[in-house]
C-alpha positions in Angstrom: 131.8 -69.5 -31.4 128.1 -68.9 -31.8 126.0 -67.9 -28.6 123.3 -70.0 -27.3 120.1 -68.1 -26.6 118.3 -69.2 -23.6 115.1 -72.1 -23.5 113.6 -69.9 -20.7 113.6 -66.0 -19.9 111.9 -63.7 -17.6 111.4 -60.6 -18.9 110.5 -57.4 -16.6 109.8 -53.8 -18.3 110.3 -50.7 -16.7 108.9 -47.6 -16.6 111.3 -45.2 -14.3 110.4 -41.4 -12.9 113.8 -39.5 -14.6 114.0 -38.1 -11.2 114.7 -40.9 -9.4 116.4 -42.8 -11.6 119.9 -43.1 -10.3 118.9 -43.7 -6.8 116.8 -46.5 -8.5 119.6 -48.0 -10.3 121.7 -48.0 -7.4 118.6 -50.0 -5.4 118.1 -52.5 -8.0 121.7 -53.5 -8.9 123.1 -53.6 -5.5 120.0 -55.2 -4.2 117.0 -56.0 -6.1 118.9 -58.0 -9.2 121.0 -60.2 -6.1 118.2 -61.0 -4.4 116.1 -62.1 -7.2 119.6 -64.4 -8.7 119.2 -65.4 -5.1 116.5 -67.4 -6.2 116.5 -71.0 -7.5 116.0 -71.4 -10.7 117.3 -67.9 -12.1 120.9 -68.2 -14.0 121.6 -64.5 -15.0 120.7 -60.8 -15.4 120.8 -58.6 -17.8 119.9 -54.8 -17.8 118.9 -52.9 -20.5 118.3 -48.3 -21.1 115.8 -47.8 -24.4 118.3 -45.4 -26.4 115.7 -41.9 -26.0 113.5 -41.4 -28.8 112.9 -37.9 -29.9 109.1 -38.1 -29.7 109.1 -39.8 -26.2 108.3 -36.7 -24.0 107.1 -38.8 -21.1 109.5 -38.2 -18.3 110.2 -41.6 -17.8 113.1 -43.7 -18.9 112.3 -47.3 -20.4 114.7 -50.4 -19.3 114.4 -54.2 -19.6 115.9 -56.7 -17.1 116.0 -60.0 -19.1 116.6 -62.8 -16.7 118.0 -66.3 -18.0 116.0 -69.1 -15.7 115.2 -72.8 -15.8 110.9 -72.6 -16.5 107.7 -71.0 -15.3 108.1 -72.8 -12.0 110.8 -69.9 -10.8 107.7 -67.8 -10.9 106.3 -70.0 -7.7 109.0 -69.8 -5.6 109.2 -68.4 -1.9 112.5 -66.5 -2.7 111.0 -65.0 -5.5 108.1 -64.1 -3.6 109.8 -62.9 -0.7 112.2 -60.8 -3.3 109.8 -59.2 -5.6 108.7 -56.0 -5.5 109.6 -52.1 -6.2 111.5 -51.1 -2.8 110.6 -47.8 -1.8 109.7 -46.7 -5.9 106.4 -48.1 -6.3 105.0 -44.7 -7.0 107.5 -44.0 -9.3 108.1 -47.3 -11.2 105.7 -49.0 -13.4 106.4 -53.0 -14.3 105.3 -55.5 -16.4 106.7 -58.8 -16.3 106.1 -62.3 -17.8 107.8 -65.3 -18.5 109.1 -66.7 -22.0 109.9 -69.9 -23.6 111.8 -69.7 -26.6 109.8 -70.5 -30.0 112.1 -70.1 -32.7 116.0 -68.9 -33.6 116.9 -68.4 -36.7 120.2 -66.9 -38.0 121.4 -65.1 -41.3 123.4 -66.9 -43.2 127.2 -65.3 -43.7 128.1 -63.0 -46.3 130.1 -64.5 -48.6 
């Protein structure tokens, strides 16, 4: 069965403090990543860790949270509003996120 990628994603990219990064995974699993599903419009969640690249002597650990929704218009919302932000890890945290619509999926044809 092949897997359908998603029309619409949100996309948020993180840049943790190593020091604080269990407390922060606790925070956003248990209530960031809810509260944002909370949301109308969002369908899923999916966390990501970077594997740790040798010449990455930053401190920080990179993750992605790809979020399946239904359009830009989630972005507008009061719950998403009222449910975005870093908890008590702004300092700590740095985040980029956007919204994308997909342009193109193409697939590899089966070895034979």
């Amino acid at each position: 069965m092949e897997q359908q990628l998603p029309e619409w994603v949100m996309v948020a990219a993180l840049e943790v403090d190593a020091a604080v990064e269990a407390e922060w995974d606790r925070w956003y699993d248990e209530v960031h990543l809810p509260e944002i599903l909370a949301a109308p419009g969002f369908r899923s969640g999916t966390r990501y860790r970077a594997v740790a690249h040798p010449s990455d002597g930053t401190g920080l650990r990179r993750q992605l949270t790809v979020y399946e929704v239904d359009g830009p218009q989630v972005w507008e919302t009061p719950e998403l509003t009222a449910a975005r932000g870093l908890g008590g890890f702004g300092d700590r945290v740095q985040v980029r996120t956007r919204i994308f619509h997909k342009h193109l999926t193409m697939r590899k044809e089966h070895d034979r």
